[in-house]
C-alpha positions as CSV (number, residue, x, y, z in Angstrom):
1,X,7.6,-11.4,-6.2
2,X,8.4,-7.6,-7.3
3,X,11.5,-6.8,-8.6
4,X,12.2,-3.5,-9.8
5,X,16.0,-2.3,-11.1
6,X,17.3,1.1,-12.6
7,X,13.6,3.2,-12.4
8,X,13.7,6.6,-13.7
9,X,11.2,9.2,-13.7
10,X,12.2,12.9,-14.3
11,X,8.7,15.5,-14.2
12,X,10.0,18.6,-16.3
13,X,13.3,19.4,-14.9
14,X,13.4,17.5,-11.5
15,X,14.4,14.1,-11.2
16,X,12.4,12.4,-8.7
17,X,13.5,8.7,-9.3
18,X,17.5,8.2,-10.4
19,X,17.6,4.7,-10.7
20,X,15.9,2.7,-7.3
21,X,16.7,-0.8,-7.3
22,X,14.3,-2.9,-4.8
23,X,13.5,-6.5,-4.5
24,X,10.4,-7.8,-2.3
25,X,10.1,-11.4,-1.6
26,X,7.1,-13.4,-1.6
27,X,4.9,-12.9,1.4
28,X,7.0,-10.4,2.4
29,X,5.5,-7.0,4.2
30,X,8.5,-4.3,2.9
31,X,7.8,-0.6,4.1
32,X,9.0,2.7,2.4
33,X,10.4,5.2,4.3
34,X,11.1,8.4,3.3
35,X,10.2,12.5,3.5
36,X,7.9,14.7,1.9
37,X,8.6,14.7,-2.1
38,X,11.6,11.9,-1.9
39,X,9.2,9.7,-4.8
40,X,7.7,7.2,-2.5
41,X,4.4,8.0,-4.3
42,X,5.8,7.7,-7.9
43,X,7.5,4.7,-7.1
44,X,3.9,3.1,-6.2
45,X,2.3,4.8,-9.1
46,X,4.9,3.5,-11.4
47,X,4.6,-0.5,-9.8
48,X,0.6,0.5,-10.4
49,X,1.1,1.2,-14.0
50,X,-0.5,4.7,-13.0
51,X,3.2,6.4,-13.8
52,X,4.8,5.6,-17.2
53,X,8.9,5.5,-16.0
54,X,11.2,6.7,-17.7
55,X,13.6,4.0,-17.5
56,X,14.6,0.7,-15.9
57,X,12.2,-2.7,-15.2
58,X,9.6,-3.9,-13.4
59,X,8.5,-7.7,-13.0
60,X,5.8,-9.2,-10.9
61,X,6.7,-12.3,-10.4
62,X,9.0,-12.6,-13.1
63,X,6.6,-11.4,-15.5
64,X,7.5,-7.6,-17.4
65,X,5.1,-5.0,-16.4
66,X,4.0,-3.9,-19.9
67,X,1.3,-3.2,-21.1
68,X,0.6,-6.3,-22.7
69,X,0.6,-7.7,-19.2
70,X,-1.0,-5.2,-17.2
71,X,-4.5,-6.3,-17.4
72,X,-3.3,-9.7,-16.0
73,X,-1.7,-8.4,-13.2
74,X,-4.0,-5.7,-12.1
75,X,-6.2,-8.7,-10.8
76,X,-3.5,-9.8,-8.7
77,X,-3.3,-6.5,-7.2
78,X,-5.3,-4.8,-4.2
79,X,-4.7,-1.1,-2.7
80,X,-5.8,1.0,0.4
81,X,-5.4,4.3,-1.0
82,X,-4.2,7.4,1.8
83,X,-7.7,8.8,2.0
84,X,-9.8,5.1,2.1
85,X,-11.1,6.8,-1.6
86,X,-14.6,5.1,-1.0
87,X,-17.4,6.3,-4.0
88,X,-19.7,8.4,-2.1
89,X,-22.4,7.5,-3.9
90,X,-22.7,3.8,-3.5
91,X,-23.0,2.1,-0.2
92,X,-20.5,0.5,1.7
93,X,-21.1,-2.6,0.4
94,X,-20.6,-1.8,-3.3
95,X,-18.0,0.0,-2.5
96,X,-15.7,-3.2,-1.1
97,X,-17.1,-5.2,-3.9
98,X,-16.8,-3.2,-6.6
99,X,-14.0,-4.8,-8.1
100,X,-16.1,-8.5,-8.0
101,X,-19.2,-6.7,-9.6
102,X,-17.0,-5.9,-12.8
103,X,-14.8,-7.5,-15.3
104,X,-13.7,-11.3,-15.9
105,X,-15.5,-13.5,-13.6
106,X,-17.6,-11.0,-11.8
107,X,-20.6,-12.3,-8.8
108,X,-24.0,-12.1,-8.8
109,X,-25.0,-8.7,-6.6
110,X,-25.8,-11.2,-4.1
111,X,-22.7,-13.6,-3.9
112,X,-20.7,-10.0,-4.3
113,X,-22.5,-8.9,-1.1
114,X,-21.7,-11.8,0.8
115,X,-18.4,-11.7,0.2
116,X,-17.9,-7.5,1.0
117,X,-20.3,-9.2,4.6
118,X,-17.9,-11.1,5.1
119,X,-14.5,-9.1,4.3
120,X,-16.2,-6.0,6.4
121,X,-16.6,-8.5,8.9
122,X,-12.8,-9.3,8.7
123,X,-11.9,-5.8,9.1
124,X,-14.6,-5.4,12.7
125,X,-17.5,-3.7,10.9
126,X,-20.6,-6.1,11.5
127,X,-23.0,-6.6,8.5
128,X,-25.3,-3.3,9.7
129,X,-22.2,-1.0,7.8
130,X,-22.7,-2.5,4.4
131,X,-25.6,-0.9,3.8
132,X,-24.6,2.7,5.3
133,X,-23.0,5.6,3.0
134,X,-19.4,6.4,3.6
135,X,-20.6,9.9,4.9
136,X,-22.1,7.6,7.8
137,X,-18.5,6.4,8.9
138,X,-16.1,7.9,11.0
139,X,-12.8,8.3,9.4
140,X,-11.2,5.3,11.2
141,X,-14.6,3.0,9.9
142,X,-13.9,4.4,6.1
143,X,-9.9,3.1,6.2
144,X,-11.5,-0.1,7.8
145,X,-13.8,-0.1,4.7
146,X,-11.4,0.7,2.1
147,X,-8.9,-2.0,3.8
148,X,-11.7,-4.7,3.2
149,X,-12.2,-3.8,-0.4
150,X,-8.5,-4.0,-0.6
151,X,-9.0,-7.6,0.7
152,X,-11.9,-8.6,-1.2
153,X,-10.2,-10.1,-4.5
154,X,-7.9,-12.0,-2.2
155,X,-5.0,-10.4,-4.0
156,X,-1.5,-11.7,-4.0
157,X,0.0,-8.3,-3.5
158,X,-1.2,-5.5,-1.8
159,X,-0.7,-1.8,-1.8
160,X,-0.9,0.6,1.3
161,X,-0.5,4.4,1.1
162,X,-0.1,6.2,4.0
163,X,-2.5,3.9,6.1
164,X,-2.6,6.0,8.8
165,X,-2.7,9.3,7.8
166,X,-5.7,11.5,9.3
167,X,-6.0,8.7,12.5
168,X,-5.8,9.1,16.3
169,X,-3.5,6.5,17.5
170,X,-5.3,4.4,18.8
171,X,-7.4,4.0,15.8
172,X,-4.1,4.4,13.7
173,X,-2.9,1.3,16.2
174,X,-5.9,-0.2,15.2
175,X,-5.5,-0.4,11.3
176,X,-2.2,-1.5,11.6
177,X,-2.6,-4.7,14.0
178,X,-5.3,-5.0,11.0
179,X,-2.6,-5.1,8.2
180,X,-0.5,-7.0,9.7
181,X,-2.9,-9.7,10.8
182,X,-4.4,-10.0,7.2
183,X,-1.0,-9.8,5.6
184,X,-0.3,-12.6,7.4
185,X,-3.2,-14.3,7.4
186,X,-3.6,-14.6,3.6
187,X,0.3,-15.2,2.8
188,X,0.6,-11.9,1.0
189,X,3.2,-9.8,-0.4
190,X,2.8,-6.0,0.7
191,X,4.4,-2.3,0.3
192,X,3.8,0.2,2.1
193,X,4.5,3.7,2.0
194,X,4.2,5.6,5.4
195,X,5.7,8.6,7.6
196,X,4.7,6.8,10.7
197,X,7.0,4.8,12.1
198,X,4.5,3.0,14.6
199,X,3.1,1.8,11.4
200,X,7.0,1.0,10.3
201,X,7.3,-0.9,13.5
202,X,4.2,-3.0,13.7
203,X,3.8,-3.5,9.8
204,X,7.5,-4.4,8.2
205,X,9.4,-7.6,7.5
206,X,12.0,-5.3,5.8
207,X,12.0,-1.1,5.4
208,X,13.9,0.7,2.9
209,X,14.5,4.4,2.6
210,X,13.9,6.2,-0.5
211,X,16.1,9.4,-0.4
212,X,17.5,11.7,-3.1
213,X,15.6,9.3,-6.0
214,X,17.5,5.9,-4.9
215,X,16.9,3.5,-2.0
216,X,19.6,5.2,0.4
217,X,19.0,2.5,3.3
218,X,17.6,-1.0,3.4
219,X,17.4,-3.6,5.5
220,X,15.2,-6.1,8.4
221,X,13.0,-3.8,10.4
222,X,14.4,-4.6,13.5
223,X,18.1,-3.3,12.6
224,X,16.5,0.0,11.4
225,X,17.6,1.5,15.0
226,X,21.3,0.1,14.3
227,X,20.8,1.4,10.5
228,X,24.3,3.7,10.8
229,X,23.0,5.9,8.4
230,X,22.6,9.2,9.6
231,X,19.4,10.1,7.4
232,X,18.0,7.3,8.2
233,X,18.7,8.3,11.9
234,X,17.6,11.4,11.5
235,X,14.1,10.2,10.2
236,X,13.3,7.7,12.4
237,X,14.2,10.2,15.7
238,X,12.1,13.3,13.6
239,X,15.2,15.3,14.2
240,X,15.3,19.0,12.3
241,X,18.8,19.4,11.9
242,X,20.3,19.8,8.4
243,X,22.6,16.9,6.6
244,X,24.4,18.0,3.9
C-alpha cells in the first residue's frame, strides 16, 4: 500500500533522512520506533506531502506521490495528530466533520453531523460531546475526538503521531485498544510513530526503527524482543548507556 525507497531530507547542514527504505502492506498496522530527533516526524511529514524530500520515492498504492496526485490521495488519508489539534473554536462536532463539510462531495451540516454522532460514538463519547467545545474535554476525551475525525472519511490509510503522548495509562491503554480495534475493524492500513512501547505492543503488525536517517531494524512485532540489535535493545529496555 506505501512504498517508500531511497528518501532524503537534509535541513541546512544535518541530514536527518539518508535514504529509509520501508514497505507497508495493505491492512497492515506498521509502528515507528525511534529517539528524540532520529526523523520519525519528517518521515510522516514527507508521506503527508507536508515535507518536500530531497530525494528518493513515494507511492501509495502504486501511484507517485507528486503533486499532480496529491489532491487524490489526500482523500484517502486520515491523521490523529500528537496533540488531538481540535479548532477551538468550533464544537466537537465540526471539528470530526470538518473534512465532510468541505471539498468534493461534501454533506449537508445535518448528514455531516450524523456521521461525526456516530464516529464519536465509535470512539465511547455519547452524542451529548458533539456539541461541547474542546476546552470542555479532558485530555484523554480530545485524543478520543481527534481519533474519530481521523475515522470519519473512512480512510484507507491512517496516520498516528505519538497517540499517547500527555495520557495516564490507563487512558493511554484506552486509545490504543481504540486503534487497534478500528484498524482492524475497517481493514486499514496504518503508521504510527510512538516512544511508547505499550502502544508498540498493543498497536503493531510489524515495527521498524528509524536510527541515524535509515530504518536500522525491522521486523513482526512479536520478534522485536529477539531483535539482536543492540539499539534496538537498548530502546525497548529505556537503557542510558552509550553505543558507539
Amino acid at each position: 500500500m506505501i512504498a517508500i525507497e531511497g528518501l532524503c531530507k537534509t535541513f541546512g547542514e544535518t541530514p536527518v533522512l539518508r535514504g529509509v527504505d520501508l514497505r507497508v502492506a495493505r491492512g497492515q498496522s506498521l509502528v515507528v520506533i525511534g529517539g528524540s530527533g532520529t526523523g520519525k516526524s519528517v518521515l510522516l511529514k514527507c508521506i503527508l506531502g507536508l515535507v518536500e524530500p530531497d530525494a528518493g520515492r513515494i507511492s501509495i498504492a502504486g501511484e507517485p506521490l507528486g503533486p499532480r496526485h496529491r489532491e487524490a490521495l489526500f482523500s484517502r488519508f486520515g491523521m490523529l495528530f500528537q496533540g488531538a489539534a481540535l479548532f477551538d473554536s468550533l464544537p466537537v462536532w465540526q471539528n470530526v466533520a470538518f473534512r465532510l463539510l468541505r471539498g468534493p462531495g461534501r454533506l449537508t451540516r445535518r448528514a455531516a453531523r450524523q456521521v461525526a454522532v456516530e464516529k464519536l460514538g465509535r470512539v465511547g463519547l455519547g452524542p451529548e460531546v458533539a456539541d461541547r467545545f474542546p476546552a470542555e474535554l479532558s485530555g484523554g476525551m480530545q485524543k478520543r475526538a481527534g481519533l474519530a475525525r481521523a475515522i470519519a472519511a473512512d480512510p484507507e490509510i491512517i496516520f498516528f503521531d505519538e497517540p499517547t503522548t500527555g495520557l495516564d495509562p490507563i487512558m493511554a491503554g484506552v486509545i490504543n485498544t481504540l486503534i487497534r480495534e478500528i484498524v482492524s475493524d475497517m481493514g486499514a492500513t496504518a503508521i504510527t510513530i510512538t516512544h511508547d512501547m505499550s502502544s508498540v505492543r498493543s498497536i503493531a503488525d510489524r515495527v521498524a526503527m528509524l536510527h541515524d536517517g535509515v530504518i536500522r531494524w525491522e521486523g513482526p512485532a512479536a520478534g522485536i524482543d529477539r531483535s539482536g540489535d543492540p539499539y534496538v535493545d537498548q530502546f525497548i529496555h529505556g537503557r542510558a548507556e552509550l553505543l558507539p
